[in-house]
Chimera marker file (.cmm) of the C-alpha trace (Angstrom):
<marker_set name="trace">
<marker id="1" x="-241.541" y="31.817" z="8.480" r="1" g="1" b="0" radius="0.5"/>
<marker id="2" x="-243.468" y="34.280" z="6.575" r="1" g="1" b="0" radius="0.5"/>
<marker id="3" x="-242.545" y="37.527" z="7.626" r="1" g="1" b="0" radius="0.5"/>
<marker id="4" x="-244.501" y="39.648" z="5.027" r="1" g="1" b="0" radius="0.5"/>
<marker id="5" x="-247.977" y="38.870" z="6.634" r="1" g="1" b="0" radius="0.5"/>
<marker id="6" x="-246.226" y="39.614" z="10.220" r="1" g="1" b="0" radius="0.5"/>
<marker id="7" x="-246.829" y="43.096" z="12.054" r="1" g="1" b="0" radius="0.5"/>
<marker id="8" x="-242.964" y="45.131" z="12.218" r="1" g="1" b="0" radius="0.5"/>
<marker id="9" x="-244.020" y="44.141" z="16.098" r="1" g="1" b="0" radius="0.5"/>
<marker id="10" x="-244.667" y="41.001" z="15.430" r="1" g="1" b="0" radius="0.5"/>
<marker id="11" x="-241.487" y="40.586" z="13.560" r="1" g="1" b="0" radius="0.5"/>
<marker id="12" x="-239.340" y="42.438" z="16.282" r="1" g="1" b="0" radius="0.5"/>
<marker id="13" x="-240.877" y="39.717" z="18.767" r="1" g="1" b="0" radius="0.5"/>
<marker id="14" x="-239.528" y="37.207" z="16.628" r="1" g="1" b="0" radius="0.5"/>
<marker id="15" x="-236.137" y="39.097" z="16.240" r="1" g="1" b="0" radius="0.5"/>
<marker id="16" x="-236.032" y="38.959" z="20.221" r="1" g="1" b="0" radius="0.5"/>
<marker id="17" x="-237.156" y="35.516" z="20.532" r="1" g="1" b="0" radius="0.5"/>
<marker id="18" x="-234.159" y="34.591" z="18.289" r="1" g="1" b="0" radius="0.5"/>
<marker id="19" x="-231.578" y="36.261" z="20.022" r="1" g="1" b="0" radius="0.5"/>
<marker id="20" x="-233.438" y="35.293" z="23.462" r="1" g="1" b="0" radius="0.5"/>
<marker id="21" x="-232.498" y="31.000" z="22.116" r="1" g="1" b="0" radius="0.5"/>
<marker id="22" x="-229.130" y="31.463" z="21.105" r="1" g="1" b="0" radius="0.5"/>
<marker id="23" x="-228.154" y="33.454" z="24.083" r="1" g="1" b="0" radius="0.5"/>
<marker id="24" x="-229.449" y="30.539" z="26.123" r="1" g="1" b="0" radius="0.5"/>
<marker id="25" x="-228.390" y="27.702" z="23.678" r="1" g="1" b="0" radius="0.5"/>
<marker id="26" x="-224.431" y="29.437" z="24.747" r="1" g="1" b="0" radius="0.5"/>
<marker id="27" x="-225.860" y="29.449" z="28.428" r="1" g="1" b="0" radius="0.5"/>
<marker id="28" x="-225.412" y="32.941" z="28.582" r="1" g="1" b="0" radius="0.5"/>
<marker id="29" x="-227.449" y="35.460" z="31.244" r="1" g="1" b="0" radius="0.5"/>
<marker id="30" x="-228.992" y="38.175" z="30.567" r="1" g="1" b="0" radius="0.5"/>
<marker id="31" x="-226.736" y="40.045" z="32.878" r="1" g="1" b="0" radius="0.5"/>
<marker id="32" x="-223.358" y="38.651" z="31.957" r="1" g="1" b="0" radius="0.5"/>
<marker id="33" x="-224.276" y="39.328" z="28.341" r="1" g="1" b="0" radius="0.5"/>
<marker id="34" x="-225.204" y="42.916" z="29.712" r="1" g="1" b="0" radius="0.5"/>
<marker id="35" x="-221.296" y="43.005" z="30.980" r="1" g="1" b="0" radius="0.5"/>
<marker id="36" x="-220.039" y="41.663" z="28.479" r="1" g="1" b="0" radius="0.5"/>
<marker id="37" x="-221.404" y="43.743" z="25.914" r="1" g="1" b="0" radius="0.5"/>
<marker id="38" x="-221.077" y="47.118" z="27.695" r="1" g="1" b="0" radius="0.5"/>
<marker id="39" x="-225.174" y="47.709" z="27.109" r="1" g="1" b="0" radius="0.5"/>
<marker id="40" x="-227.930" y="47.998" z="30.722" r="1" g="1" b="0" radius="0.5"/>
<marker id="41" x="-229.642" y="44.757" z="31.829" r="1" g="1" b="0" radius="0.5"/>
<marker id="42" x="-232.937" y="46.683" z="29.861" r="1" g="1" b="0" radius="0.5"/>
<marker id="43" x="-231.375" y="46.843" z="26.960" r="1" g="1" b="0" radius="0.5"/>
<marker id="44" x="-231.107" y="43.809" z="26.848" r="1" g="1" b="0" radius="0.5"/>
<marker id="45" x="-234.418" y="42.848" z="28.274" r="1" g="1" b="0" radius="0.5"/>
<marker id="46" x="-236.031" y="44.971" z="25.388" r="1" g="1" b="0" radius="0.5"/>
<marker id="47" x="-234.224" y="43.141" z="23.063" r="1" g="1" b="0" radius="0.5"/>
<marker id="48" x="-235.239" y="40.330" z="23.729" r="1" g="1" b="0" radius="0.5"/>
<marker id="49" x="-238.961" y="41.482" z="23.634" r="1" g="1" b="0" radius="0.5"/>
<marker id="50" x="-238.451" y="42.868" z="20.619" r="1" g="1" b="0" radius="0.5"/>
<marker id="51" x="-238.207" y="46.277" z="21.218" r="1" g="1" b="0" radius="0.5"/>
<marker id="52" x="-233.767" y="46.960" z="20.762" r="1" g="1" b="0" radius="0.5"/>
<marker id="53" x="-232.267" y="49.179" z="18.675" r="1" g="1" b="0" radius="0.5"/>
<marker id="54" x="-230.026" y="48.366" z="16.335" r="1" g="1" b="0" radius="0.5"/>
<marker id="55" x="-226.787" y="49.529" z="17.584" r="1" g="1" b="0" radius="0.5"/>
<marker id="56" x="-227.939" y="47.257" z="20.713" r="1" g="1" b="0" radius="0.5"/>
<marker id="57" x="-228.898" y="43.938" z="18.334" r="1" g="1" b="0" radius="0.5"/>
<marker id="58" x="-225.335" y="44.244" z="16.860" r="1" g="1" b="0" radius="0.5"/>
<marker id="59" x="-222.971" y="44.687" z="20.110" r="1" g="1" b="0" radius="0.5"/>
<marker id="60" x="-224.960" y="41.312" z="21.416" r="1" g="1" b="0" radius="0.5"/>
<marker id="61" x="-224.759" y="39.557" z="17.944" r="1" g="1" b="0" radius="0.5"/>
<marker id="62" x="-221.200" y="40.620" z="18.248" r="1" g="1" b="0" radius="0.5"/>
<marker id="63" x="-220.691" y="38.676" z="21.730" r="1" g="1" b="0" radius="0.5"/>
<marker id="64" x="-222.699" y="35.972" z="20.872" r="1" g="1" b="0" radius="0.5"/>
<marker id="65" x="-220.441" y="35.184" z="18.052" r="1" g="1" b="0" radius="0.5"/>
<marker id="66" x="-223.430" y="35.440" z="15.475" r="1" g="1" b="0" radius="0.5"/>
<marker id="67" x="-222.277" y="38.395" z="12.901" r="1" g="1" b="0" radius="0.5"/>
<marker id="68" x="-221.742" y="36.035" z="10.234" r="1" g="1" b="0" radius="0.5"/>
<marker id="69" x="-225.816" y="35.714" z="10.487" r="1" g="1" b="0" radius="0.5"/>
<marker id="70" x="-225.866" y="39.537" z="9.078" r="1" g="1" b="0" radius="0.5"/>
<marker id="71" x="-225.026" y="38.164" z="5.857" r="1" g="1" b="0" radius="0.5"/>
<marker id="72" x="-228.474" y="36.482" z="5.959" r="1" g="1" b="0" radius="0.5"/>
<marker id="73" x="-230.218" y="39.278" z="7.113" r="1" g="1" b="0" radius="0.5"/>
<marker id="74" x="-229.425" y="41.326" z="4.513" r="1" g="1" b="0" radius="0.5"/>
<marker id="75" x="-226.979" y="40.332" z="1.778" r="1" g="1" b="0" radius="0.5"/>
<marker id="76" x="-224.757" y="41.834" z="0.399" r="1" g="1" b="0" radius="0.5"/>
<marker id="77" x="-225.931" y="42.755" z="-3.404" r="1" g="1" b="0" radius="0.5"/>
<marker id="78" x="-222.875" y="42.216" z="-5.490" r="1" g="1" b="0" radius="0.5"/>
<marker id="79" x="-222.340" y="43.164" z="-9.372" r="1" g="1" b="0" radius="0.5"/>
<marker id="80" x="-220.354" y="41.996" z="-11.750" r="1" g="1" b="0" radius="0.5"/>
<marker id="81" x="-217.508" y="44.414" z="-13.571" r="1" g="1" b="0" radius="0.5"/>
<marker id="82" x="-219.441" y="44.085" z="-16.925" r="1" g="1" b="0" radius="0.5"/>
<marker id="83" x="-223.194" y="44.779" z="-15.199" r="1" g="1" b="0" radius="0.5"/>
<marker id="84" x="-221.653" y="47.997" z="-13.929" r="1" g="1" b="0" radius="0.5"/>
<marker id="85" x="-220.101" y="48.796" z="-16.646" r="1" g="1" b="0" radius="0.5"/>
<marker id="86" x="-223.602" y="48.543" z="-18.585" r="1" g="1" b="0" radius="0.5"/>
<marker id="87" x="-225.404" y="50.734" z="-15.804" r="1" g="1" b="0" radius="0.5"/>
<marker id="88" x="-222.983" y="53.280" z="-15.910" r="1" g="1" b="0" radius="0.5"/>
<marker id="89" x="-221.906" y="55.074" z="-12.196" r="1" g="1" b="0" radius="0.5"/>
<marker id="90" x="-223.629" y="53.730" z="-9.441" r="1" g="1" b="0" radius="0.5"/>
<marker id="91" x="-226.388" y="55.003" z="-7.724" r="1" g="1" b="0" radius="0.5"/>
<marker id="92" x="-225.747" y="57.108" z="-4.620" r="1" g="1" b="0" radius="0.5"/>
<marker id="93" x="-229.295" y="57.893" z="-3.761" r="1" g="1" b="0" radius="0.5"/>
<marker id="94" x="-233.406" y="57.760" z="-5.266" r="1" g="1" b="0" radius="0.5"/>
<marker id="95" x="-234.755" y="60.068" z="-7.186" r="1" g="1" b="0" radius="0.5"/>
<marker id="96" x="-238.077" y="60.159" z="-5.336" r="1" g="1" b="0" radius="0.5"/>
<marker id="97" x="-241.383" y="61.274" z="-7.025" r="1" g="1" b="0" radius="0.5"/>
<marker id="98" x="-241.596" y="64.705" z="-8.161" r="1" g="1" b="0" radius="0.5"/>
<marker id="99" x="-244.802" y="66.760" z="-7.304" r="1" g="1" b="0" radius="0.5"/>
<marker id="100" x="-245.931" y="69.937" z="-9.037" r="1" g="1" b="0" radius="0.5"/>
<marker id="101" x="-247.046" y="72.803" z="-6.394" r="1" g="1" b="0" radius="0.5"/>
<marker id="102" x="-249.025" y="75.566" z="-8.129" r="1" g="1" b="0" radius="0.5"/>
<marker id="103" x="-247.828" y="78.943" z="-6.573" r="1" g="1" b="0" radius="0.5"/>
<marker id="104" x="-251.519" y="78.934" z="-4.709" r="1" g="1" b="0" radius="0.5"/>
<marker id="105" x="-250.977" y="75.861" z="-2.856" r="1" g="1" b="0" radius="0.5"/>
<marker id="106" x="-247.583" y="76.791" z="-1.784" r="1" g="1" b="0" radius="0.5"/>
<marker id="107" x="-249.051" y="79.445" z="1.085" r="1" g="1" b="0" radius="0.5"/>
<marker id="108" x="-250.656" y="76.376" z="2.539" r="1" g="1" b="0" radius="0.5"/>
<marker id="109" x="-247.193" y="74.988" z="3.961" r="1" g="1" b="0" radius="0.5"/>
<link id1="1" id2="2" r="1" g="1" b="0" radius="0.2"/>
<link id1="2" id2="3" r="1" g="1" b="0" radius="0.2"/>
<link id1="3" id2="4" r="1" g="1" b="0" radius="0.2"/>
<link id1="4" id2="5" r="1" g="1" b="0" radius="0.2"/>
<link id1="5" id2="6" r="1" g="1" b="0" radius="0.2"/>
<link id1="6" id2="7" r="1" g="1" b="0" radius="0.2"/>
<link id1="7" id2="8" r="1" g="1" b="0" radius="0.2"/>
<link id1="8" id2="9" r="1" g="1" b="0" radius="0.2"/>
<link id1="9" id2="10" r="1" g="1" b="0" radius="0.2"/>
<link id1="10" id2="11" r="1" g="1" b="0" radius="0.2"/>
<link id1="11" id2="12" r="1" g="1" b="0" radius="0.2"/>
<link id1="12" id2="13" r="1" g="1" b="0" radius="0.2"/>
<link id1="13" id2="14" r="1" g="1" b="0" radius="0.2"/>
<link id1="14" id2="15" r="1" g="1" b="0" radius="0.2"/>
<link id1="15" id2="16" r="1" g="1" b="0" radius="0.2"/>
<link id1="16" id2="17" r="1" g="1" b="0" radius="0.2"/>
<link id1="17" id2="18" r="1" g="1" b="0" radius="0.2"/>
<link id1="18" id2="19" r="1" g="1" b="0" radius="0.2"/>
<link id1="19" id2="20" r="1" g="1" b="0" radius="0.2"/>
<link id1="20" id2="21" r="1" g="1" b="0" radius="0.2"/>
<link id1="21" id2="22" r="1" g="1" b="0" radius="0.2"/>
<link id1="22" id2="23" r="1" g="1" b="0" radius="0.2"/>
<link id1="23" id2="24" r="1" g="1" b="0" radius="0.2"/>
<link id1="24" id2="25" r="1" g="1" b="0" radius="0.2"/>
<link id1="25" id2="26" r="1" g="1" b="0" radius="0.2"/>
<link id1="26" id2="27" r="1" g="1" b="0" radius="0.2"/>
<link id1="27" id2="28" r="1" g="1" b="0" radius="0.2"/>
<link id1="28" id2="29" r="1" g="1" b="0" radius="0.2"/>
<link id1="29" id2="30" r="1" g="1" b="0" radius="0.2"/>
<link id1="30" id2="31" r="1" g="1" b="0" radius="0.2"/>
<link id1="31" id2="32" r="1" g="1" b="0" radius="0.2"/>
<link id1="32" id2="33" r="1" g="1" b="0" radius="0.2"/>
<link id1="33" id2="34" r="1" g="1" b="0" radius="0.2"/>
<link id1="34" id2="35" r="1" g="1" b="0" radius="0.2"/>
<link id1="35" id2="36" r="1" g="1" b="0" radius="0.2"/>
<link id1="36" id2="37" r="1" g="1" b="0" radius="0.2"/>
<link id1="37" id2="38" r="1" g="1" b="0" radius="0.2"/>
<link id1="38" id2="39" r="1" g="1" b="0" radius="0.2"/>
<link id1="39" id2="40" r="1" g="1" b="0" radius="0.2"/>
<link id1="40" id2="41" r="1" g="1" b="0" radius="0.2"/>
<link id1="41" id2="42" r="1" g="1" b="0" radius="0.2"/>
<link id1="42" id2="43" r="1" g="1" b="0" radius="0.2"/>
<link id1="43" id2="44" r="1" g="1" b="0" radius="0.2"/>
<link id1="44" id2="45" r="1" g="1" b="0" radius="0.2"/>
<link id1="45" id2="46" r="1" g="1" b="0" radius="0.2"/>
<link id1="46" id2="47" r="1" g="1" b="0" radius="0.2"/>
<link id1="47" id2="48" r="1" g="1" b="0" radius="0.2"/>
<link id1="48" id2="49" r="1" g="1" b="0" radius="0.2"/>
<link id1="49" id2="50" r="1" g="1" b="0" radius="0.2"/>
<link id1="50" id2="51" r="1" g="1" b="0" radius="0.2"/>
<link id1="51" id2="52" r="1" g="1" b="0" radius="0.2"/>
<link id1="52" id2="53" r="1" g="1" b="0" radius="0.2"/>
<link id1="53" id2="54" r="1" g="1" b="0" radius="0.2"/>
<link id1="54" id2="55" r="1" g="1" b="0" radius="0.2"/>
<link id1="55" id2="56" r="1" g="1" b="0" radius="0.2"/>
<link id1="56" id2="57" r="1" g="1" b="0" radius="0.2"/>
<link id1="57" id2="58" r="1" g="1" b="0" radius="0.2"/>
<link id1="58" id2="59" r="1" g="1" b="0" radius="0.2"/>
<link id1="59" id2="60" r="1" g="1" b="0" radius="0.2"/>
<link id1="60" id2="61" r="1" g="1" b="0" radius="0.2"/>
<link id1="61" id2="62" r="1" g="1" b="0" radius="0.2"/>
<link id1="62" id2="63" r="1" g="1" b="0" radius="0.2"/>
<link id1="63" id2="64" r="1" g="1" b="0" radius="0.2"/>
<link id1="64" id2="65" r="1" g="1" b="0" radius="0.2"/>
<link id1="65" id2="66" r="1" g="1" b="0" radius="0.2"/>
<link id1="66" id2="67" r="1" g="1" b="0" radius="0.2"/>
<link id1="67" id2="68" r="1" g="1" b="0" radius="0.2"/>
<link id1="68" id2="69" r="1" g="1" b="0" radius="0.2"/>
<link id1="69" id2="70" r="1" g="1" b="0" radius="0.2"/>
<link id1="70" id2="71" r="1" g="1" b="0" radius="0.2"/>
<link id1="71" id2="72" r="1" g="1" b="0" radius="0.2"/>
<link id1="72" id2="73" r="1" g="1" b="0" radius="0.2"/>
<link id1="73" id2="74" r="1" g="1" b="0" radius="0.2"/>
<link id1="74" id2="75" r="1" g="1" b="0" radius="0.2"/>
<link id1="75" id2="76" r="1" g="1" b="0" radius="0.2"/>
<link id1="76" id2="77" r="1" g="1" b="0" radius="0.2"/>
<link id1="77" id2="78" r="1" g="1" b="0" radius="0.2"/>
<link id1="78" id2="79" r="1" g="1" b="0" radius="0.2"/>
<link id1="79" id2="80" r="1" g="1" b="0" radius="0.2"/>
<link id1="80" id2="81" r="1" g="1" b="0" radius="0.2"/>
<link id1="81" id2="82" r="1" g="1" b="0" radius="0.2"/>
<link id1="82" id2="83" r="1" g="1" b="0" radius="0.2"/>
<link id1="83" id2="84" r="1" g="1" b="0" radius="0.2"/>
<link id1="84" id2="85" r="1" g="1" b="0" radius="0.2"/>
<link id1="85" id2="86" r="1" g="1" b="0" radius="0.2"/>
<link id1="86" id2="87" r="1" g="1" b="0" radius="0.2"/>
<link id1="87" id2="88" r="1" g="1" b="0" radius="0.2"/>
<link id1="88" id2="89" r="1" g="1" b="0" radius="0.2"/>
<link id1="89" id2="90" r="1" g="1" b="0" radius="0.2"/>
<link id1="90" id2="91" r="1" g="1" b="0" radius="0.2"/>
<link id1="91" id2="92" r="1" g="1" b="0" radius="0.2"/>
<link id1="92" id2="93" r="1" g="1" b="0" radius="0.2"/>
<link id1="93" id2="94" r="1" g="1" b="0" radius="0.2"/>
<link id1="94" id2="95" r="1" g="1" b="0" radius="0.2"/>
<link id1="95" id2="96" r="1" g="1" b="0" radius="0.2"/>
<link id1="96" id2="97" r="1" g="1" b="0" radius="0.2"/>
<link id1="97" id2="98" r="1" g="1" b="0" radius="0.2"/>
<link id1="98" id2="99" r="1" g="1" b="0" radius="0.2"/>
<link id1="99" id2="100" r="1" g="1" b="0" radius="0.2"/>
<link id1="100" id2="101" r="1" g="1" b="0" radius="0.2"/>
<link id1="101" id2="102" r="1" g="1" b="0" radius="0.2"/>
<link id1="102" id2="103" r="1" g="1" b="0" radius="0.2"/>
<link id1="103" id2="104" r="1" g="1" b="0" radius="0.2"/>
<link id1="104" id2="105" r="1" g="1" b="0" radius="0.2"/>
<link id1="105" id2="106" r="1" g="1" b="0" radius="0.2"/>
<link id1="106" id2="107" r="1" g="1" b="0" radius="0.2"/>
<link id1="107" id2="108" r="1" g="1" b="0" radius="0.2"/>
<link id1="108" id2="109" r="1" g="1" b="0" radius="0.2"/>
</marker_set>
């Protein structure tokens, strides 16, 4: 599937529609996965529509035995000793782009 030419809607549909097939390929409710996982019945309905929140997509990943699948999602980047030793200490956050303000545009903010 090509996700790049997909809406983030359109791609948290498909998220939902996912999760929606494996919890019925383990034959699963939506309300016993509800129990199970400690999250409301709409929770879990928005999931599955692709509106859940993250915290909520990992709790039923969790009880539907599929947190192995995270790797896929986004894996881990790993380096070797001698590549970090060539980059030097690792990067803890972005620089960002820096913008000039000229002292008269600062009394617009």
């Amino acid at each position: 599937m090509e996700f790049y030419s997909m809406t983030d809607t359109g791609i948290g549909k498909e998220i939902g529609h996912r999760i929606k097939t494996l919890r019925l390929r383990k034959n699963i409710t939506q309300m016993e996965l509800s129990k199970a996982t400690r999250l409301s019945l709409n929770a879990i309905k928005s999931l599955e529509v692709g509106k859940g929140k993250l915290s909520t997509i990992i709790s039923v990943l969790r009880e539907l035995r599929a947190l192995d699948n995270l790797n896929n999602f986004v894996p881990d980047i790993q380096i070797s000793p001698l590549q970090q030793a060539q980059l030097g200490k690792q990067r803890e956050r972005a620089t960002g782009s820096r913008i000039k303000v000229s002292k008269e545009n600062q009394s617009d903010w």
